[in-house]
PDB file of N, CA, C and O in Angstrom:
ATOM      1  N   UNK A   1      -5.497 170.862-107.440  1.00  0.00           N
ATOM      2  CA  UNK A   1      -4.656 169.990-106.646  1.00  0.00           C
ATOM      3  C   UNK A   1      -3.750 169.216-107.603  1.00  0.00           C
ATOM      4  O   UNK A   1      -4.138 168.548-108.562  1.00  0.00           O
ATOM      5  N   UNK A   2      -2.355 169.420-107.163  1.00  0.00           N
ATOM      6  CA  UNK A   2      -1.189 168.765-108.137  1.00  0.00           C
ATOM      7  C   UNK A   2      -1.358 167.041-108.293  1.00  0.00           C
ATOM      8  O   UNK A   2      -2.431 166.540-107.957  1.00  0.00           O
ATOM      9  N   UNK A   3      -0.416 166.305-108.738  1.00  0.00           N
ATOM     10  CA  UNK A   3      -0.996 164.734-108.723  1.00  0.00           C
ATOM     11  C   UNK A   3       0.193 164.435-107.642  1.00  0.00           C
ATOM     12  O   UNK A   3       0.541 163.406-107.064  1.00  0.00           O
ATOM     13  N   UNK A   4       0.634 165.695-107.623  1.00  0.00           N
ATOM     14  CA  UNK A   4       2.000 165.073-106.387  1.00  0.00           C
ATOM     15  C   UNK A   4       1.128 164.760-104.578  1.00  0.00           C
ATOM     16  O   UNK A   4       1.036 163.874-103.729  1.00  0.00           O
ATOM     17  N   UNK A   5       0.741 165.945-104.798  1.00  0.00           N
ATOM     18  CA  UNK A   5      -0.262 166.487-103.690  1.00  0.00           C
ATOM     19  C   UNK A   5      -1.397 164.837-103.334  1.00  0.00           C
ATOM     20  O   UNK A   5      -1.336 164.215-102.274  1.00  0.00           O
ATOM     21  N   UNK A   6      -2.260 164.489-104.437  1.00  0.00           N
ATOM     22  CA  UNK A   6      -2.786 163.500-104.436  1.00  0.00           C
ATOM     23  C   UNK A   6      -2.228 161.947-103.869  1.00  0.00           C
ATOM     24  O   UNK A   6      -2.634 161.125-103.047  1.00  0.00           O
ATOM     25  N   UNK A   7      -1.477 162.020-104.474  1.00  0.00           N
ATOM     26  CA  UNK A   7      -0.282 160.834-104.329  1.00  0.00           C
ATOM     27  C   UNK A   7      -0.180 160.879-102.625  1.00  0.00           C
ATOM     28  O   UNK A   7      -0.833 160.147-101.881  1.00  0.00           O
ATOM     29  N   UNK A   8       0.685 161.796-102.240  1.00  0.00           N
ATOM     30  CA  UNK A   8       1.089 162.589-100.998  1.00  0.00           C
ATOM     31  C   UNK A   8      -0.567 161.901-100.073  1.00  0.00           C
ATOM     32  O   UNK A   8      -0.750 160.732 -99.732  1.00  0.00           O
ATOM     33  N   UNK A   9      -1.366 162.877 -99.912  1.00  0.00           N
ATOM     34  CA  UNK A   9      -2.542 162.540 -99.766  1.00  0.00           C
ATOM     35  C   UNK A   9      -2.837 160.877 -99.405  1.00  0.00           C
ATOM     36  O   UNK A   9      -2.952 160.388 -98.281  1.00  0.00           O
ATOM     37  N   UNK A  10      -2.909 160.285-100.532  1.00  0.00           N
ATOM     38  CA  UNK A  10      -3.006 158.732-100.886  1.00  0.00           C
ATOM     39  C   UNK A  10      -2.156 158.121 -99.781  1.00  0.00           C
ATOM     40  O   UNK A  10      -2.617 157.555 -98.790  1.00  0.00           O
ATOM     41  N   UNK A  11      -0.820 158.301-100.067  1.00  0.00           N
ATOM     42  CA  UNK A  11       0.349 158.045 -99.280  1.00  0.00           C
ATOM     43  C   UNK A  11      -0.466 157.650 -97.320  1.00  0.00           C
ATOM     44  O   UNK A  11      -0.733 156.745 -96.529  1.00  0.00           O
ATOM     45  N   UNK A  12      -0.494 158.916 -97.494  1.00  0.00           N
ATOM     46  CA  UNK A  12      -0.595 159.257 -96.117  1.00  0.00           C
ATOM     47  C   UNK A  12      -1.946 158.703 -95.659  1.00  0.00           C
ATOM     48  O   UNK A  12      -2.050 158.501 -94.449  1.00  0.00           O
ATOM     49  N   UNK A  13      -3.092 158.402 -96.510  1.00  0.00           N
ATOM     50  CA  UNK A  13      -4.209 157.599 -95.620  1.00  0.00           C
ATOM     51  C   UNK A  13      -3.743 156.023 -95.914  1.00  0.00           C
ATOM     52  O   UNK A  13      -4.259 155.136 -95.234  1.00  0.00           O
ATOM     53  N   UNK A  14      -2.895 155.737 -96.796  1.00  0.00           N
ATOM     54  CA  UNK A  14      -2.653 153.854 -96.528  1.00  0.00           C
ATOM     55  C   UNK A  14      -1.953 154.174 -95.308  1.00  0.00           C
ATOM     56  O   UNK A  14      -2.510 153.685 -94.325  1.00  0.00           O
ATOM     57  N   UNK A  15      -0.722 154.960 -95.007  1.00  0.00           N
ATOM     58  CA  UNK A  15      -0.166 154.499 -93.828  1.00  0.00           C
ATOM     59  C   UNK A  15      -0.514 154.909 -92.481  1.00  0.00           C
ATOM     60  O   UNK A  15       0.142 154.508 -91.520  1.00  0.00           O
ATOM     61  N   UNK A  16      -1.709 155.842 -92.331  1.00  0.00           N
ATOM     62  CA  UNK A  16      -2.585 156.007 -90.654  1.00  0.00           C
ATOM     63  C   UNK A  16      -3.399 154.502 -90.924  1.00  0.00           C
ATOM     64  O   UNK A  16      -3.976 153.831 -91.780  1.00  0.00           O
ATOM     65  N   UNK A  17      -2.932 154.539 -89.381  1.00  0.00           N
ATOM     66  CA  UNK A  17      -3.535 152.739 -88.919  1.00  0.00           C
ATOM     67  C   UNK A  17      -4.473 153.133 -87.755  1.00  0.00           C
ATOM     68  O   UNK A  17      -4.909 152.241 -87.027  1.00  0.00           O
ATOM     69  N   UNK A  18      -4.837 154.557 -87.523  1.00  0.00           N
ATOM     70  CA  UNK A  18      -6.098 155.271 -86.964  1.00  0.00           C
ATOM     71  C   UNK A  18      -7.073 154.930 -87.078  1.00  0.00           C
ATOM     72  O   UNK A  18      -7.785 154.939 -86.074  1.00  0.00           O
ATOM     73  N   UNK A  19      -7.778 154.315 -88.704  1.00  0.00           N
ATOM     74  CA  UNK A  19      -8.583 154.250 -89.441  1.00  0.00           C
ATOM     75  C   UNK A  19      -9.025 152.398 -88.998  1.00  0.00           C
ATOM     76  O   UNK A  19     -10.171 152.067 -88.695  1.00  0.00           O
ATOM     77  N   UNK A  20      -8.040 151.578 -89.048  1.00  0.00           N
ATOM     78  CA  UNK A  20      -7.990 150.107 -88.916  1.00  0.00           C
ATOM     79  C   UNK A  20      -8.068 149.914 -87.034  1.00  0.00           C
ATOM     80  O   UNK A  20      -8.808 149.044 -86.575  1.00  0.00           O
ATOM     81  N   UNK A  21      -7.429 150.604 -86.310  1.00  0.00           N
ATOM     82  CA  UNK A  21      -8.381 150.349 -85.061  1.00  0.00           C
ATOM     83  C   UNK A  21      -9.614 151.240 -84.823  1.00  0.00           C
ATOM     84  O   UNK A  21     -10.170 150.979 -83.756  1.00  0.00           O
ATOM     85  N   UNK A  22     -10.038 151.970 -85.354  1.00  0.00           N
ATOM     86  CA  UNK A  22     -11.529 151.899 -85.568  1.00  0.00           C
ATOM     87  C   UNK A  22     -11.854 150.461 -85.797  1.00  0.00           C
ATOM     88  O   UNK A  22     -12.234 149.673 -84.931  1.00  0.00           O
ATOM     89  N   UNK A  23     -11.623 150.161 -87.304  1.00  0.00           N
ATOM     90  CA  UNK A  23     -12.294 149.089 -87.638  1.00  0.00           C
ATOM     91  C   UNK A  23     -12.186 147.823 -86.603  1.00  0.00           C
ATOM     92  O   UNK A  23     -13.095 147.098 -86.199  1.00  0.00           O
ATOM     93  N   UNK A  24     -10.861 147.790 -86.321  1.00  0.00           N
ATOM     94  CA  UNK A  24     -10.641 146.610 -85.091  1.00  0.00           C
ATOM     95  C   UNK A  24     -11.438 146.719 -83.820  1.00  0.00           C
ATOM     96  O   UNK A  24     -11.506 145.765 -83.045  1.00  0.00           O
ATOM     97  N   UNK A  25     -11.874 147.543 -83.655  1.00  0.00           N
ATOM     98  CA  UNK A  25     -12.771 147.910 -82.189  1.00  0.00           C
ATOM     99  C   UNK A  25     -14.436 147.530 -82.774  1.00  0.00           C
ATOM    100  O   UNK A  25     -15.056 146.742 -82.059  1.00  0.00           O
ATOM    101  N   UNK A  26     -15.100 148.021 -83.934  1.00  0.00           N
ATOM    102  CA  UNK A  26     -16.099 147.842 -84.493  1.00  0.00           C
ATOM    103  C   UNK A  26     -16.400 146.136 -84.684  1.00  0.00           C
ATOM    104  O   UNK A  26     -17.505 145.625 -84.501  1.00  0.00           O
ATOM    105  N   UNK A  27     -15.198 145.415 -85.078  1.00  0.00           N
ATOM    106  CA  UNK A  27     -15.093 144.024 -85.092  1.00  0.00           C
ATOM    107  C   UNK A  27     -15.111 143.289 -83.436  1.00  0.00           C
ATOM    108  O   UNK A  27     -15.904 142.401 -83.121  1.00  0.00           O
ATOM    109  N   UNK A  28     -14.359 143.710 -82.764  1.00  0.00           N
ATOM    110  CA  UNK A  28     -14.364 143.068 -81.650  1.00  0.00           C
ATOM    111  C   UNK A  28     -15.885 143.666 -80.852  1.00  0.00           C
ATOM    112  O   UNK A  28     -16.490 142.944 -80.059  1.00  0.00           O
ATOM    113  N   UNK A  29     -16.273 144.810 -81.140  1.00  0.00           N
ATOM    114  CA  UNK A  29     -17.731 144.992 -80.509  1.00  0.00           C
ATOM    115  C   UNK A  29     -18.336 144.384 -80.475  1.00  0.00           C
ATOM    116  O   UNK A  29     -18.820 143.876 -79.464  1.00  0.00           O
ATOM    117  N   UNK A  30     -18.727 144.030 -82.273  1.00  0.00           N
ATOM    118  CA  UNK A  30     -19.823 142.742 -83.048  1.00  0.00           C
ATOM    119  C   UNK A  30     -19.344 141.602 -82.282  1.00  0.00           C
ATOM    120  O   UNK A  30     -20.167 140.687 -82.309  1.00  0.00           O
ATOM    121  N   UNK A  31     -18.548 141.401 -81.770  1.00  0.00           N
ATOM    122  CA  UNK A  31     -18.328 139.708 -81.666  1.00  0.00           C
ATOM    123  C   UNK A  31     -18.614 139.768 -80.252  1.00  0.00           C
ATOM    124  O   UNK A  31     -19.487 139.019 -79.813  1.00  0.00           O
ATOM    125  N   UNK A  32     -18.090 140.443 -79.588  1.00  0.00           N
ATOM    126  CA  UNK A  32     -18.910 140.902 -77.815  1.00  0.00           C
ATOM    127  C   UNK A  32     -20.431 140.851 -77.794  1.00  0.00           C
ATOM    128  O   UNK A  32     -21.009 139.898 -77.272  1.00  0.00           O
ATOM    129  N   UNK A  33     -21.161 141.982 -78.421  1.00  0.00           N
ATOM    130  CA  UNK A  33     -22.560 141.500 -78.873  1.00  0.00           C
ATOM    131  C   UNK A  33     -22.866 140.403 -79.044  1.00  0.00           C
ATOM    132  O   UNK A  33     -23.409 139.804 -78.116  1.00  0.00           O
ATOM    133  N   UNK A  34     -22.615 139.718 -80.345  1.00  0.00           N
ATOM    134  CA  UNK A  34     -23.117 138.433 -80.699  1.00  0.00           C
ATOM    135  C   UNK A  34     -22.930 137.289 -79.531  1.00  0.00           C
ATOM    136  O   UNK A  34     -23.740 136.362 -79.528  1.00  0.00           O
ATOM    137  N   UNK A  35     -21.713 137.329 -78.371  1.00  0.00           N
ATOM    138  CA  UNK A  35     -21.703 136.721 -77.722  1.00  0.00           C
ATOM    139  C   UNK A  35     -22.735 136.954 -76.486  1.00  0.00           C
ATOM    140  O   UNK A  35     -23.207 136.020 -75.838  1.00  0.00           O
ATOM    141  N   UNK A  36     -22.980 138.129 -76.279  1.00  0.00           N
ATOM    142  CA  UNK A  36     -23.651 138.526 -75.257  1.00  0.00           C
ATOM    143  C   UNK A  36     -25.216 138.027 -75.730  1.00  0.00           C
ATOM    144  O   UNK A  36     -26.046 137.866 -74.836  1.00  0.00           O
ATOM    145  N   UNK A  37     -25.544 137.822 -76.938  1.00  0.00           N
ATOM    146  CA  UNK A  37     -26.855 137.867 -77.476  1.00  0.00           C
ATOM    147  C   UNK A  37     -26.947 136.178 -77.097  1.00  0.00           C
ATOM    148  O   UNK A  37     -27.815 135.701 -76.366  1.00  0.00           O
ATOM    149  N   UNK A  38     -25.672 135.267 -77.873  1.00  0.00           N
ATOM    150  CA  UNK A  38     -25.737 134.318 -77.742  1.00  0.00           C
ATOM    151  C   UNK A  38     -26.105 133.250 -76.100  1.00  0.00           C
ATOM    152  O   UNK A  38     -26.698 132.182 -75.951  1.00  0.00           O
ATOM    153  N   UNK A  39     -25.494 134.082 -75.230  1.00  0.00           N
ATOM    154  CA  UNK A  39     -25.530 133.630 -73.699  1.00  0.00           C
ATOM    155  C   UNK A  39     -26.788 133.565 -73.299  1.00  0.00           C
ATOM    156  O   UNK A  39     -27.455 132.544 -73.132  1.00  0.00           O
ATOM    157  N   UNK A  40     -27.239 135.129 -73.084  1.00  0.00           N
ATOM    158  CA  UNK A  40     -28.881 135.191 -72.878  1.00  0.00           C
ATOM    159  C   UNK A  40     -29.683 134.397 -73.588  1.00  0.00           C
ATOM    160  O   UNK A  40     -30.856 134.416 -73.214  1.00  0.00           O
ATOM    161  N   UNK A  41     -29.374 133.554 -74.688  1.00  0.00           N
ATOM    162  CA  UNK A  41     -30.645 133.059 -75.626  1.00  0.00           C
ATOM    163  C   UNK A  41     -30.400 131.899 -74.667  1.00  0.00           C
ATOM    164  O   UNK A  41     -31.309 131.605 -73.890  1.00  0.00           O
ATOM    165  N   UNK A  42     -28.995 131.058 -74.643  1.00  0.00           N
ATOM    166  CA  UNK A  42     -29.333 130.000 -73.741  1.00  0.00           C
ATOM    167  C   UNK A  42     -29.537 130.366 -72.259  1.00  0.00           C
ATOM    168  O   UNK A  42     -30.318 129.848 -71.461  1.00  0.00           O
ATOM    169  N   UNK A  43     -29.022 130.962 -72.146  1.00  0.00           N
ATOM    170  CA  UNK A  43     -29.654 131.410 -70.365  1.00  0.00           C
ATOM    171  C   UNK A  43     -31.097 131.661 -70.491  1.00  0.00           C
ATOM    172  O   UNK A  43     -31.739 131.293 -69.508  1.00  0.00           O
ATOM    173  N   UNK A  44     -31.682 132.121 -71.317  1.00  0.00           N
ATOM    174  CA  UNK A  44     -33.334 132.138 -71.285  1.00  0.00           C
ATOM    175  C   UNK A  44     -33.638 130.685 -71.552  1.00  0.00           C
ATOM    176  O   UNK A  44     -34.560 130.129 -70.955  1.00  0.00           O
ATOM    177  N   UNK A  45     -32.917 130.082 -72.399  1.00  0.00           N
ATOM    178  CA  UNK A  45     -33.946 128.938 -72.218  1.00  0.00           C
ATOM    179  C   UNK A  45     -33.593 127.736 -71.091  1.00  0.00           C
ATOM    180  O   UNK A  45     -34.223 126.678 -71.105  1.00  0.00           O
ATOM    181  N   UNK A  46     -32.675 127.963 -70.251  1.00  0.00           N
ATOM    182  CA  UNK A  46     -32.504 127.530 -68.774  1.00  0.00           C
ATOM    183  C   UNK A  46     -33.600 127.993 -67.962  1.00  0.00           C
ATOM    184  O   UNK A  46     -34.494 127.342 -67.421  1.00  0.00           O
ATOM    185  N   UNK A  47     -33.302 129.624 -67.975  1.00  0.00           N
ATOM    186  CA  UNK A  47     -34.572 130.353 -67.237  1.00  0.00           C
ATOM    187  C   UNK A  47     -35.974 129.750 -67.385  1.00  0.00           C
ATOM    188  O   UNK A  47     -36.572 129.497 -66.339  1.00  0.00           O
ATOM    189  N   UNK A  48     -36.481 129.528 -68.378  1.00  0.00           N
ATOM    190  CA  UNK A  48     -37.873 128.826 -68.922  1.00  0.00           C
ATOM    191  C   UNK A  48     -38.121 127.028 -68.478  1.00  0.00           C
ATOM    192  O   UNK A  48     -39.185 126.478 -68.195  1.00  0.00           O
ATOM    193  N   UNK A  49     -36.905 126.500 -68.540  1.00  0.00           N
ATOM    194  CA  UNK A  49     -36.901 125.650 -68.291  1.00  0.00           C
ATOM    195  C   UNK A  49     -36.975 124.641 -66.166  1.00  0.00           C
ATOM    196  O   UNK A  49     -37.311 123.551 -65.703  1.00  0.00           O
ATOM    197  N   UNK A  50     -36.405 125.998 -65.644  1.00  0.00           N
ATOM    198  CA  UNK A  50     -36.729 125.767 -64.017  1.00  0.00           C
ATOM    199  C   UNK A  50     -37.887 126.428 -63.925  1.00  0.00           C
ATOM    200  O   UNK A  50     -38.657 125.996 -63.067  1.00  0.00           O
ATOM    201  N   UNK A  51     -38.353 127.641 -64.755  1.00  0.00           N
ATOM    202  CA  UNK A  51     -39.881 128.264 -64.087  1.00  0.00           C
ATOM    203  C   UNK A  51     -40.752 127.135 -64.663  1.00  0.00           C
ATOM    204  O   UNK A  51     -41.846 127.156 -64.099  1.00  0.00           O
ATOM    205  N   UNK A  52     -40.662 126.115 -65.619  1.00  0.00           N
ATOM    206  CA  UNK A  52     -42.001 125.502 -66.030  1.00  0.00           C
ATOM    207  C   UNK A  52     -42.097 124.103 -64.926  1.00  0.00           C
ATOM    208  O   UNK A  52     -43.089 123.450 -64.601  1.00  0.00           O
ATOM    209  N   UNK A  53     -40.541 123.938 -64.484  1.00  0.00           N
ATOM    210  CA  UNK A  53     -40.073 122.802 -63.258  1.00  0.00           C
ATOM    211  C   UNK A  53     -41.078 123.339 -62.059  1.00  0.00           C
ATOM    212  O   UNK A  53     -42.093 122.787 -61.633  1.00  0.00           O
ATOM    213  N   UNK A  54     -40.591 124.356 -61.726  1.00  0.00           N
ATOM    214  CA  UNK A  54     -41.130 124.975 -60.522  1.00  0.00           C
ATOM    215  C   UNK A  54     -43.119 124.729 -60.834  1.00  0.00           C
ATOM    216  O   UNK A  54     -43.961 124.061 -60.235  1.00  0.00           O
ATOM    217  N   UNK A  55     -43.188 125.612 -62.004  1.00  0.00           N
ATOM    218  CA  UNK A  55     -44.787 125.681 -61.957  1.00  0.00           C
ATOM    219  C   UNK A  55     -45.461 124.048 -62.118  1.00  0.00           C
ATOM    220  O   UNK A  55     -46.648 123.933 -61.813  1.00  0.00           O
ATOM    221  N   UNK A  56     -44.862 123.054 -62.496  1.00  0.00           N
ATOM    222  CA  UNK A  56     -45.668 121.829 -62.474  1.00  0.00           C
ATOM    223  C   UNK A  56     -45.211 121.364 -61.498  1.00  0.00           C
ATOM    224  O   UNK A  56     -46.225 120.965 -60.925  1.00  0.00           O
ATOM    225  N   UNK A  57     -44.210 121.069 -60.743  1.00  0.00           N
ATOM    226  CA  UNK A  57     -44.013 120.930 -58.880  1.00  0.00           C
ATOM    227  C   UNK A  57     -44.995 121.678 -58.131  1.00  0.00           C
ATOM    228  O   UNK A  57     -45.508 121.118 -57.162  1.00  0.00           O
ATOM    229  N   UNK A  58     -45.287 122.681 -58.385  1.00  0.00           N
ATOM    230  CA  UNK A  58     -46.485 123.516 -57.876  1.00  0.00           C
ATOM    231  C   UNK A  58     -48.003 122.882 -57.986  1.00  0.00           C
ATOM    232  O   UNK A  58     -48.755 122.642 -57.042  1.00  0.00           O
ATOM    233  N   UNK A  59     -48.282 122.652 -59.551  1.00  0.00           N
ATOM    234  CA  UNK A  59     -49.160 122.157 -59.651  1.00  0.00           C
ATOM    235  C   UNK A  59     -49.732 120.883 -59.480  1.00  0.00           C
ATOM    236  O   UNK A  59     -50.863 120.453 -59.706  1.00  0.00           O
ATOM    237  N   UNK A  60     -48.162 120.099 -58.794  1.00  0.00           N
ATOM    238  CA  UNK A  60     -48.259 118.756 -58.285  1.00  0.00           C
ATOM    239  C   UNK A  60     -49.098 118.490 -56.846  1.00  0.00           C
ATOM    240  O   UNK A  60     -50.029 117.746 -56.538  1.00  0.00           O
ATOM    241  N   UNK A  61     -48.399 119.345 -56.226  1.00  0.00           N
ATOM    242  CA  UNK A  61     -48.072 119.640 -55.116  1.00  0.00           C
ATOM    243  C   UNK A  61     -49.743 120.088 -54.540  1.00  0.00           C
ATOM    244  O   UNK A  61     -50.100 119.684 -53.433  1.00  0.00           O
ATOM    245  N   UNK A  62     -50.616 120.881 -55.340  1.00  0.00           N
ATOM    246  CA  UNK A  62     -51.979 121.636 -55.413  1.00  0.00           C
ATOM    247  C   UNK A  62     -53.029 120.330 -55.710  1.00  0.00           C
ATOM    248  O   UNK A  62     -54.138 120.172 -55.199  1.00  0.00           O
ATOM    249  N   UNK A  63     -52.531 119.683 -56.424  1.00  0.00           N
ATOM    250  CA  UNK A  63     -53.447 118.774 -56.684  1.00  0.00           C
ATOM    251  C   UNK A  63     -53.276 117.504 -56.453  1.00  0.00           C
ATOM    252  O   UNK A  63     -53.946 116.738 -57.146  1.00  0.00           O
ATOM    253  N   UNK A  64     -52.648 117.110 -55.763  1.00  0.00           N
ATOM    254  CA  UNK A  64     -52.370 115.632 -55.181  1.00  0.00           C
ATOM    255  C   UNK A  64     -51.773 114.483 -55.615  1.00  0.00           C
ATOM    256  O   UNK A  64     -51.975 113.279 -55.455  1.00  0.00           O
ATOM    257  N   UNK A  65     -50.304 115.746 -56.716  1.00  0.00           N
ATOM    258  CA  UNK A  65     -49.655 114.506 -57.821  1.00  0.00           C
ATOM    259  C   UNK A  65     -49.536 114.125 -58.827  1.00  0.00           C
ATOM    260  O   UNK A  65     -48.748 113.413 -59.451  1.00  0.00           O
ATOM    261  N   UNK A  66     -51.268 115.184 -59.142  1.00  0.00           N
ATOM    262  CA  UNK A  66     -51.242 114.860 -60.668  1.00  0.00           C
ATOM    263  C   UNK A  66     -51.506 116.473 -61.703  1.00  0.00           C
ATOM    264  O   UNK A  66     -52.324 117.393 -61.717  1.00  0.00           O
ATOM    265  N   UNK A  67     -50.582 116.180 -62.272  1.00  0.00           N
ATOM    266  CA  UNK A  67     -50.180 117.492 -62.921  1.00  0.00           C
ATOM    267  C   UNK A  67     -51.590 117.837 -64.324  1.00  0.00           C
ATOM    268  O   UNK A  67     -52.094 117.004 -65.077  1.00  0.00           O
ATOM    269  N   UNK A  68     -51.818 119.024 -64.255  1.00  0.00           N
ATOM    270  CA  UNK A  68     -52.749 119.335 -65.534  1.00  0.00           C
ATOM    271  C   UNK A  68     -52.368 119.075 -66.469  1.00  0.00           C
ATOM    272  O   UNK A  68     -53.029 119.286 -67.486  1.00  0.00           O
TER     273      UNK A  68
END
C-alpha cells in the first residue's frame, strides 16, 4: 500500500461523521439510562415510603392506635 493510498485512506476516515453519530447516539443512550436509573431509585424510595405509611396505618388501625 502506497503512502498516497494511506493518506487517502486517513483522509477519508477524519472526514465520515458516520463514525461520531454512532458515538453521539452511544452518549445520549448513557445519559437516557442513567436518567431512567436515576428516576426509579427515587420513585422506589417514594414507593417504600407510602407502603411502610400504609402498613403502620394498618397496624394502627389492628391494634387500637398503637403501632408495634
Amino acid at each position: 500500500m502506497s503512502l498516497q493510498a494511506i493518506k487517502s485512506s486517513v483522509m477519508k476516515f477524519i472526514k465520515d461523521e458516520e463514525g461520531l453519530t454512532i458515538v453521539e447516539y452511544a452518549v445520549a443512550g448513557g445519559l437516557i439510562t442513567l436518567g431512567v436509573v436515576v428516576a426509579f431509585g427515587l420513585l422506589g424510595d417514594e414507593v417504600e415510603n407510602v407502603i411502610t405509611a400504609i402498613t403502620t396505618t394498618l397496624q394502627e388501625n389492628q391494634t387500637g392506635g398503637v403501632a408495634n
